[in-house]
MIMAR-441077 format. One record per residue (C-alpha): residue in three letters; x, y, z. Coordinates in steps of 0.05 Angstrom, whole numbers, plus 5000, padded with zeros to 4 digits. Example, Ala and Ser with C-alpha at 12.3 -4.5 7.8 and 13.67 -1.06 7.14 Angstrom:
Ala524649105156Ser527349795143
# end
This chain:
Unk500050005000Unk502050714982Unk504151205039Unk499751745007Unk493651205015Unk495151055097Unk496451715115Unk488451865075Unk487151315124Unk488151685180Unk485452325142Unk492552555146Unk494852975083Unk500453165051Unk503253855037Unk509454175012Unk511054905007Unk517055164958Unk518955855001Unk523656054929Unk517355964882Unk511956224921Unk507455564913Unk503255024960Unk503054354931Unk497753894963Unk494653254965Unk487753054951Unk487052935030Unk490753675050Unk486553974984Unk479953625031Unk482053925102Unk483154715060Unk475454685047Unk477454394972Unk475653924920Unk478753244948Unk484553174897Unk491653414886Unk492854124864Unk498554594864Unk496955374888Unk500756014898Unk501656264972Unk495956764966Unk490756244948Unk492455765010Unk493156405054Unk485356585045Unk483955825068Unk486756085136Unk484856535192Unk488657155182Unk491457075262Unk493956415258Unk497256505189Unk501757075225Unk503456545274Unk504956075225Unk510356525196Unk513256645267Unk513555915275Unk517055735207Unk521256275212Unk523355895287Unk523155195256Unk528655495190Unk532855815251Unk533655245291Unk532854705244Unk527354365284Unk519454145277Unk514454715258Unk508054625290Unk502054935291Unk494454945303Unk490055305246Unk483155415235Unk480955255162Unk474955865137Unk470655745078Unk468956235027Unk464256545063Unk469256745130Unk466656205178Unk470655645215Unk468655035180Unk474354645225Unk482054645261Unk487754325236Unk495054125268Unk500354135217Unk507553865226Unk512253955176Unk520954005174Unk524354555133Unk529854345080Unk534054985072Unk537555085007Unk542155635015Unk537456245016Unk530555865006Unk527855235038Unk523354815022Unk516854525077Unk515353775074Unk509753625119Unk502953285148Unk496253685157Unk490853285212Unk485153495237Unk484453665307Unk479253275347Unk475753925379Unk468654095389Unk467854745348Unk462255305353Unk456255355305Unk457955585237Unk454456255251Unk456656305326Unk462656755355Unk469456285352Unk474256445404Unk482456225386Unk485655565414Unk490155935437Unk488156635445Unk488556735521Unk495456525523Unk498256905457Unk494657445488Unk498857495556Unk505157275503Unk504457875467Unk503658335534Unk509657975561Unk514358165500Unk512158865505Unk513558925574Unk520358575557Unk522358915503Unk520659575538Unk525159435595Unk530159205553Unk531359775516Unk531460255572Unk536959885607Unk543460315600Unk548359795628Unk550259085625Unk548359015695Unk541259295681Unk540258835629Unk541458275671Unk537358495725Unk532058595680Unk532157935653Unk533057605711Unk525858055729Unk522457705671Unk516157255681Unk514256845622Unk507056675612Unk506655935644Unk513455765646Unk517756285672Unk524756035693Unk528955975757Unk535456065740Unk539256445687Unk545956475656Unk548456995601Unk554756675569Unk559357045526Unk565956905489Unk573357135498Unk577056935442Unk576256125443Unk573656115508Unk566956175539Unk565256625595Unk559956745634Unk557457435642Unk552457415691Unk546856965725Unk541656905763Unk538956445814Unk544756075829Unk550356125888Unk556756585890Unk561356205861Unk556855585824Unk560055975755Unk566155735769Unk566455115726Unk563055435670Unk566856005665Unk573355985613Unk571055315587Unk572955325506Unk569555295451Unk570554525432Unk567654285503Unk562353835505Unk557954275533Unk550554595510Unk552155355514Unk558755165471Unk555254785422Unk549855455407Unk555655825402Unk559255375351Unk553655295310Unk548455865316Unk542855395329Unk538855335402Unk538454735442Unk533154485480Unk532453945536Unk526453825559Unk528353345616Unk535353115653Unk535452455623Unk535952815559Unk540753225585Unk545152675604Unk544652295544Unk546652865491Unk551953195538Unk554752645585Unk561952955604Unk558253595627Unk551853305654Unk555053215722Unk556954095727Unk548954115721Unk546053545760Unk547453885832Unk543454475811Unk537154015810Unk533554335746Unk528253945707Unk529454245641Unk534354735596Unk533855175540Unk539955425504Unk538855945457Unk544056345424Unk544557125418Unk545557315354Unk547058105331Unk547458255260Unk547957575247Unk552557465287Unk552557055346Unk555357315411Unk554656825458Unk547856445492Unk543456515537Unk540955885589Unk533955895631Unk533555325677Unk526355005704Unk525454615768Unk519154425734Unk519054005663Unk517554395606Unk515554095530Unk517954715492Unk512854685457Unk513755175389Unk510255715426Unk514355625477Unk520655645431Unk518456235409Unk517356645465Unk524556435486Unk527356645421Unk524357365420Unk527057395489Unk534257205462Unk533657655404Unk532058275446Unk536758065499Unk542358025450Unk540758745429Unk539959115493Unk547458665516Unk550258995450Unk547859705460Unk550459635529Unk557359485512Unk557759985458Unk555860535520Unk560960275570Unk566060255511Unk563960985502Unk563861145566Unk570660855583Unk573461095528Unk571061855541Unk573561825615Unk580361685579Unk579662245539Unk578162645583Unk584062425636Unk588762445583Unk586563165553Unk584863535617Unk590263735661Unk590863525743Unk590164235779Unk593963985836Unk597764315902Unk603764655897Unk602265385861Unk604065925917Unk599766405928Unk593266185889Unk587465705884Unk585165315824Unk579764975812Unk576864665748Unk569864245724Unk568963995651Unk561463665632Unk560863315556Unk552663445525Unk549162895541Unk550362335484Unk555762055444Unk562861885473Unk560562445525Unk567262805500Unk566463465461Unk570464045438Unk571364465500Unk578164445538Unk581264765592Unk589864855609Unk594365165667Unk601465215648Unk607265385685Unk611865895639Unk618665875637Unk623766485668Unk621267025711Unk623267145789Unk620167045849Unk612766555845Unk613866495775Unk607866595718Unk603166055688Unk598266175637Unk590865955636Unk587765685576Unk580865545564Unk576965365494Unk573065115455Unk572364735378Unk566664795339Unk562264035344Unk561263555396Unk563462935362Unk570162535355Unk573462995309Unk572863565350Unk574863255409Unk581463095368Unk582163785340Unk581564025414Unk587163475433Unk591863755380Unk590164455393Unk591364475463Unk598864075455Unk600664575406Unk598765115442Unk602264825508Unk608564795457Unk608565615441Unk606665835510Unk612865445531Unk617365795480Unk616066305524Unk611266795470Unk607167285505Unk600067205496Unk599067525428Unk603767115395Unk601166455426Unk592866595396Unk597766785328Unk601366205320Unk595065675342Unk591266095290Unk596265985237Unk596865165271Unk589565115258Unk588665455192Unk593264945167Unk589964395191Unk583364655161Unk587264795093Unk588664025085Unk581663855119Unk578264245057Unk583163975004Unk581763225029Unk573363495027Unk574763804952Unk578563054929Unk571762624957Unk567263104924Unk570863124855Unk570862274867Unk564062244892Unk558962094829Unk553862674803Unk548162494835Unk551562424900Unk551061724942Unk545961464990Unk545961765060Unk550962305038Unk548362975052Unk547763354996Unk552564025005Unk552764525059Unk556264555123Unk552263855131Unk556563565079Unk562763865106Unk560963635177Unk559962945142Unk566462945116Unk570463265163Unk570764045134Unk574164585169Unk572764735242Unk574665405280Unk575365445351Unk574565965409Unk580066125458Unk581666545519Unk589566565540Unk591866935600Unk598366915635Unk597967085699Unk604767335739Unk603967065812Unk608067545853Unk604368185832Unk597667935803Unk597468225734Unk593967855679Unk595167885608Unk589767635567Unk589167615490Unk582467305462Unk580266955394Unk572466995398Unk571966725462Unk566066995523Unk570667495566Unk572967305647Unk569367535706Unk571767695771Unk569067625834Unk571868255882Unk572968205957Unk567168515974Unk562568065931Unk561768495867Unk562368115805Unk564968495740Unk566168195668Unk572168415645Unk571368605580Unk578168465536Unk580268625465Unk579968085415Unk580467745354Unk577367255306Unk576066495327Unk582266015308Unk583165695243Unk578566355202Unk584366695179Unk591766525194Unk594967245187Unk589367505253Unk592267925306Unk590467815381Unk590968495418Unk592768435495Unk589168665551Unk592268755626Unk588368785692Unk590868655760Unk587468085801Unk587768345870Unk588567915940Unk582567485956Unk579667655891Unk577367115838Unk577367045766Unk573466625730Unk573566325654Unk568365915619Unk566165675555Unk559365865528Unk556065235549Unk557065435620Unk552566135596Unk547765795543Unk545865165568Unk538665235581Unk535865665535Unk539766235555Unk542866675516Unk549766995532Unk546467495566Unk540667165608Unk545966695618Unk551567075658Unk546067445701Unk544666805717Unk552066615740Unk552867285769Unk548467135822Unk551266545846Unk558366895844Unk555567405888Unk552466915937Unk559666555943Unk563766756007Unk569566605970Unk572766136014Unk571165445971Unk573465445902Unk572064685886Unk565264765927Unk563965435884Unk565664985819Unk560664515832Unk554665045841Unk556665315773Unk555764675742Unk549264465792Unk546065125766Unk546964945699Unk546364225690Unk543663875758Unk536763755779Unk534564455786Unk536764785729Unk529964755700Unk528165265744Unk532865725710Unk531065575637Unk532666215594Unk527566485545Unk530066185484Unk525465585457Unk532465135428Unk533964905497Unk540164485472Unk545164245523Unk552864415503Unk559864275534Unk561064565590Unk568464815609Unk570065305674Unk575665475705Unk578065915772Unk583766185806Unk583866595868Unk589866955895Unk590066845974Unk589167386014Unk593067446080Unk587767756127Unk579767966125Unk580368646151Unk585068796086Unk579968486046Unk574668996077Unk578869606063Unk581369355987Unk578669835926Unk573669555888Unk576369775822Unk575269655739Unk579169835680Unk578369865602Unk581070085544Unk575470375485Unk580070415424Unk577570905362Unk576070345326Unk571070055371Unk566570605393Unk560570135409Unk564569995469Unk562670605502Unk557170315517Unk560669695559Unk563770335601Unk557270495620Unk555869815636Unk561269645673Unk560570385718Unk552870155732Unk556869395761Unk561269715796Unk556270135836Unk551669575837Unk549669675912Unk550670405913Unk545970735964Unk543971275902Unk540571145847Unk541271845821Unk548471875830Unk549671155800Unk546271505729Unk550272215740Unk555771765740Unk554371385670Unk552471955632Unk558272275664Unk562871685637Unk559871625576Unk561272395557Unk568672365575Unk570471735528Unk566072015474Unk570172635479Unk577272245473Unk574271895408Unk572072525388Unk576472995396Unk583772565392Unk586972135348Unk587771635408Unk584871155454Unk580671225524Unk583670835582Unk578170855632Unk579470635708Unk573970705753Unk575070535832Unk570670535897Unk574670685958Unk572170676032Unk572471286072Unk571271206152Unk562771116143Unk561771236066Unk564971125999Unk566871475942Unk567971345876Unk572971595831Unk573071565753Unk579071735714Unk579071775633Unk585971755609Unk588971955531Unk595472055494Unk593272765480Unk595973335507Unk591473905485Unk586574035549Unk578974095545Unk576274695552Unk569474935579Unk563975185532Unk558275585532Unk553775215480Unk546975505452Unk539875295452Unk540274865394Unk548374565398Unk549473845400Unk555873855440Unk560274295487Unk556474045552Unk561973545576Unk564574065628Unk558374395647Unk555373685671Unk560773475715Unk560574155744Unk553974035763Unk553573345781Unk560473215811Unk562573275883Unk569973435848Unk572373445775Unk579573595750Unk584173495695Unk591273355704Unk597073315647Unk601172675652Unk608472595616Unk604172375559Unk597572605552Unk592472805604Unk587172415652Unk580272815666Unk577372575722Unk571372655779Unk569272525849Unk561872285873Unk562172085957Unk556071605971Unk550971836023Unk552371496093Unk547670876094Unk551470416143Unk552969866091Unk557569716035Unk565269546031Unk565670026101Unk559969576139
# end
């Protein structure tokens, strides 16, 4: 007797489906159980799937899918529909793939299932819908915790966390590989220790997890004699943990298999193909969230070495001052950016000695400008060393990174001219998108100062860079404002004018990046009022404790209470830096000027209106508001009387001294000149000539004296005695 007429015996048919062709071949018996004619016929996929209920042919393709993987048994249940949508009956097919490179073939048996089923008309509820329904809410839960976990350690307490619908597992094992050896790299559910025997076994051993990984394919043993039988050298390393049965399913990443992971029952499971395939998504998204894990503590291990190796220890032994320094990477990628800071003790001088600070920052926040920053901040180490004052350092890193930038755009130019018309999928198509892509020329922002340690002077030149502040003895905080250039790398042939002011005992200087300003939503600024304040609150007596409140403000847990009023809210680099020069007693503090000084060149006359600003700073907490606006307009007409009347520059210096019970303020405005103002009687209708006749009448005291070259005009206001201030 045939085969074909037992299995129609049994009403058992016969079915084959060519994956490569896209056709169902089927016996008259399997043409029968479809709701067909009784005899054989051949049909494309689409006509066999409409035999089908549309739920349980997805399942079906999960399952073969599972069965091709593994190279196992794909089983299902299916309910057969007529033409007219109803459940006419339910079917269990069994059938074994035959892969052919790509494309495999399924040789199988269709039977129907013995099971009462509802009226033709009448609701039909799944075989198995209660179950696929908690599957599918299981997965989802999975996968979501999966892919939050940031760390290999989170992802193995999160699977160990996992409860399978009906059959979760007691104990867990995540085995990787190192080199040709296995290792385990975590578990769950088992003893300190109990890892011992598994851990460096190699590849060849006779041993389940080693098999997956040699061949890509999951194991399953559904009971310990099973066990023993397929894996008898090993058997014994798992018989004292007294599990019923195993599954062994490898974690694969691109196609690539990275190692396996076990769950262990005390109870016996079948595995059924359901079950297989639960365990298999598990693996799958397991894999994943282990891979994206590693690639973060790569980054982040690699970023923290980037970091130590390109940011400098501010240690002890500087006489005289205090340093103290925080950097903070955005908040993705190798958490490495751009921004850098330096301190740099010069060669020559007497006495304490000079260093120079250095803080900057590259344009991006990705690899390259970390190594821009890395080669920036070596070469500038290099000319400061040479002993060049500060000009000539910002020239020759200019020139350094112009040069770079010149063979950055010739290398851009070469893959452009190679690159085919049309352009190539996922290249950007030109811009500064398409240089970024391909590593175009970057500028960079720096601020240099060398500071000399015995007398506090600082000599600063800038190349686009947000200027210092400084935090006085008495709590005032003042940006300095300092001459300047263009950024680094624009144009090689820039010039980097110096500016000079004196940091004086007990004072502090600070330096920042614009991160430390913008962060936020602020711009530059909404963001320094913002770090004024806290500069004011300091007592000045922690530096390192005063570092970390910059940083807190900016990037902690309550810095959304500070958000600026800008909607791009975009975090940036963050680089700050301060020194303060100790101060041998509190009482000199008290009594020490609270002074400012500036330089408004002819060519810059918008700077006037910085003088004004940095008068209203100065006299922040003065007692008179009148007197605080007699002296800005008072200001403001002296320096627009050098510009306007000389060929020179207006070196301002403005100081607030204590006398006994009140202060006084005294502004001096200083020019090459030596022709001296005279006073005017202006008419009705002149626009000028009222210079003289203002400080008359607002001044306590006014005056002009000649110096050896040029002249200083300068005037008086004394504060009305209010019992607080520097004198308090």
């Amino acid at each position: 007797m045939r085969t074909e007429d037992v299995l129609a015996a049994v009403a058992t048919g016969l079915w084959s489906w060519d994956n490569a062709s896209g056709t169902v071949t089927l016996d008259a018996e399997a043409a029968r159980l479809l709701g067909l004619p009784a005899e054989p016929v051949r049909l494309t996929e689409a006509q066999v799937r409409a035999r089908f209920h549309p739920v349980d042919w997805n399942e079906i393709d999960g399952v073969v899918n599972l069965a091709v993987a593994e190279g196992t048994l794909a089983e299902a249940r299916l309910r057969i529909m007529d033409e007219h949508g109803r459940v006419i009956r339910t079917v269990r097919s069994r059938s074994k793939p035959l892969v052919e490179g790509r494309d495999y073939r399924l040789i199988g048996t269709i039977q129907e299932v013995a099971e009462p089923q509802p009226g033709a008309s009448g609701p039909h509820t799944p075989i198995t819908g209660d179950w696929r329904r908690s599957r599918e809410a299981f997965l989802l839960d999975a996968g979501r915790a999966l892919a939050e976990a940031r760390s290999t350690a989170e992802v193995l307490r999160v699977a160990a966390s996992l409860s399978m619908p009906g059959f979760s597992p007691d104990g867990l094992a995540v085995f990787g590989m190192s080199g040709e050896r296995l290792t385990v790299i975590g578990h769950h559910g088992h003893g300190e220790g109990d890892e011992g025997p598994f851990t460096s076994m190699t590849l060849d051993t006779d041993y389940p997890a080693a098999e997956v990984v040699r061949t890509g394919r999951a194991i399953y043993l559904p009971s310990p004699e099973e066990y023993a039988r397929r894996y008898p050298m090993t058997w014994p390393l798992a018989q004292r943990f007294e599990r019923r049965s195993w599954a062994f399913v490898p974690l694969v990443v691109a196609g690539r298999t990275m190692g396996t992971w076990m769950a262990a029952f005390k109870h016996p499971v079948a595995f059924t193909p359901d079950e297989r395939s639960v365990l298999t998504t598990v693996a799958r998204m397991l894999a994943q969230a282990l891979a994206r894990a590693g690639v973060a503590e790569s980054e982040r291990e690699l970023s923290l070495g980037l970091q130590r190796t390109m940011m400098p220890v501010l240690g002890p032994g500087i006489p005289g001052i205090r340093v103290a320094a925080r950097y903070v990477p955005t908040g993705g990628g190798l958490q490495v950016g751009g921004d850098w800071y330096d301190l740099i003790r010069l060669p020559g001088g007497s006495g304490a000695g000079r260093i120079a600070l250095v803080i900057g920052d590259v344009q991006g926040h990705d690899v390259r400008a970390a190594g821009l920053m890395g080669q920036l901040r070596i070469a500038l180490r290099a000319y400061a060393s040479e002993g060049h004052r500060p000009d000539a350092v910002l020239s020759r890193a200019s020139r350094f990174l112009a040069g770079i930038n010149d063979g950055a755009d010739g290398a851009h130019g070469a893959r452009r001219e190679r690159a085919p018309a049309g352009g190539s999928a996922g290249a950007p198509a030109g811009g500064s998108d398409a240089e970024d892509a391909y590593g175009g020329a970057r500028f960079a922002t720096c601020l240099y100062l060398e500071v000399d340690l015995d007398t506090g002077t600082v000599d600063i030149a800038r190349a686009g860079h947000p200027d210092p502040a400084v935090r006085m003895t008495d709590g005032t905080v003042l940006l300095r404002p300092t001459a300047g250039g263009l950024p680094l790398g624009i144009d090689p042939d820039s010039d980097y004018p110096t500016t000079r002011l004196t940091l004086q005992p007990g004072e502090t200087l600070m330096i920042c990046t614009d991160g430390l300003l913008e962060t936020g939503g602020h711009d530059l600024d909404s963001g320094w009022e913002r770090i004024r304040r806290l500069l004011e609150a300091d007592d000045g007596e922690d530096l390192e404790a005063l570092a970390d409140r910059l940083v807190e403000a900016v990037h902690g847990p309550g810095s959304h209470h500070t958000t600026g009023p800008l909607a791009d809210r975009r975090e940036d680099d963050i680089a700050v830096l301060l020194l303060s020069r100790q101060a041998t007693g509190r009482a000199a503090l008290r009594e020490a000027p609270r002074r400012t000084m500036m330089t408004v060149a002819q060519a810059e006359p918008e700077r006037i209106a910085t003088a004004r600003e940095q008068v209203r700073q100065l006299l922040h907490d003065w007692n008179d508001p009148d007197q605080v606006d007699s002296a800005v307009l008072m200001v403001s007409e002296m320096v627009t009387n050098v510009l306007v009347h000389t060929d020179g520059d207006a070196l301002l210096l403005a100081e607030v001294v204590c006398h006994e019970d009140s202060r006084r303020l005294r502004v001096e405005v200083a020019d090459a000149s030596d022709e001296l103002p005279h006073k005017r009687h202006p008419g009705e209708m002149a626009s000028s000539g009222r210079g003289l006749i203002l400080m008359e009448l607002l001044a306590r005291s006014w005056g002009v004296d000649p110096r050896g070259e040029g002249k200083a005009i300068w005037f008086e206001l004394d504060e009305p005695s209010s019992g607080n201030g520097c004198c308090a």
